[in-house]
C-alpha positions in Angstrom: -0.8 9.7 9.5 1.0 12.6 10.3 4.8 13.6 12.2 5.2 16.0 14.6 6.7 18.4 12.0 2.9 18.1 10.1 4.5 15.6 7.5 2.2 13.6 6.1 3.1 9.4 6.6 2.3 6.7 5.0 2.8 3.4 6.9 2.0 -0.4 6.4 1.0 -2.7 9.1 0.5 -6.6 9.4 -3.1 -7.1 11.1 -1.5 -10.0 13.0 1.5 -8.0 14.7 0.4 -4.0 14.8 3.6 -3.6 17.4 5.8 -2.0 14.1 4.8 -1.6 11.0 6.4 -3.1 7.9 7.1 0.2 6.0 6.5 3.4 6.6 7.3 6.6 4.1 7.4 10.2 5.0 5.1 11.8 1.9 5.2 15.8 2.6 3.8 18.5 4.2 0.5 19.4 4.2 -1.9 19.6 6.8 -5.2 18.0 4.5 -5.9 14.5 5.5 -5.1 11.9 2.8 -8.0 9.7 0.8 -6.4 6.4 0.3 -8.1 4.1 -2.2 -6.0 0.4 -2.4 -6.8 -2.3 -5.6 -5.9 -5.4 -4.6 -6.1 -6.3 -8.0 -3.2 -4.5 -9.3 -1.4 -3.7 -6.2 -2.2 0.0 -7.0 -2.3 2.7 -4.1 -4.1 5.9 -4.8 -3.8 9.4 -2.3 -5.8 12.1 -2.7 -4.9 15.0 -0.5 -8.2 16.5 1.1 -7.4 20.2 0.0 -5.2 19.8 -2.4 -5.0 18.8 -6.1 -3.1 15.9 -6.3 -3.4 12.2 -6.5 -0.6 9.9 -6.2 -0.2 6.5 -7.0 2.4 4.1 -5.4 2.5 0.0 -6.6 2.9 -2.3 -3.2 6.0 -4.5 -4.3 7.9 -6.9 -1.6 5.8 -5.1 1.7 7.2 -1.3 0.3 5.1 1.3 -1.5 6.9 2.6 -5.0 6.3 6.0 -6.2 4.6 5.7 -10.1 3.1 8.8 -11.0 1.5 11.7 -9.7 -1.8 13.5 -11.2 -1.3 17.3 -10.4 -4.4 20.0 -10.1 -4.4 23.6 -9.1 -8.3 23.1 -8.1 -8.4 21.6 -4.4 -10.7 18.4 -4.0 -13.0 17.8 -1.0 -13.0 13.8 -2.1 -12.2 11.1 -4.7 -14.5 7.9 -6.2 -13.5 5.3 -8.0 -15.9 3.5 -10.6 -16.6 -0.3 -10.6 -13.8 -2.4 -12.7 -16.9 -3.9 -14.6 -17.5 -0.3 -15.9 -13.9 0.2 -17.1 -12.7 0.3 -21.1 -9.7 -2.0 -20.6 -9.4 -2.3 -24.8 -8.0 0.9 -23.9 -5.6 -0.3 -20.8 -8.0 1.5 -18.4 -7.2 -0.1 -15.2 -9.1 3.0 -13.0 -11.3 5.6 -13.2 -11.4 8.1 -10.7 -14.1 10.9 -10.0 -12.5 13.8 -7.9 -15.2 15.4 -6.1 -14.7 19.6 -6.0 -16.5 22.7 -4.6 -18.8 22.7 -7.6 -18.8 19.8 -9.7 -17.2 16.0 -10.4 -14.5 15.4 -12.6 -13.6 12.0 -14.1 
């Protein structure tokens, strides 16, 4: 979501009480929407700013997002895939593979 001040928000709700949410994080200052792709299987969060080159990834610990890591780009992406876990080399530790979609081409 965003603030009045254009900062983007992230927020966690409960489905069974959406009166407040359980956390919510102020993230920056953009005006791109944000892709968010959640695996329930690691507790893994990944945002991909629409417009912008970045992907972030936050672990859901104890109902709060934590801040791992954060993939930085100069070349803006218009969207983000993520391949099947089936497909994934995890001899290597691969826990996700993501395909950011741009002007002209796809990027793993």
């Amino acid at each position: 979501g965003f603030s009045k001040l254009s900062d983007r928000q992230l927020y966690l709700w409960d489905t069974k009480n959406l009166k407040e949410p359980i956390h919510k994080q102020n993230l920056d200052t953009s005006s791109g929407v944000l892709i968010p792709h959640y695996d329930g299987d690691t507790k893994m969060l990944y945002l991909a700013g629409k417009g912008d080159g970045n992907i972030r990834y936050y672990e859901l610990e104890d109902g709060k997002f934590f801040f791992l890591n954060e993939y930085k780009s100069s070349d803006p992406q218009r969207g983000i895939g993520f391949m099947p876990k089936r497909s994934l080399n995890v001899s290597d530790n691969e826990v996700a593979r993501a395909y950011k979609v741009q002007s002209n081409l796809v990027e793993p």
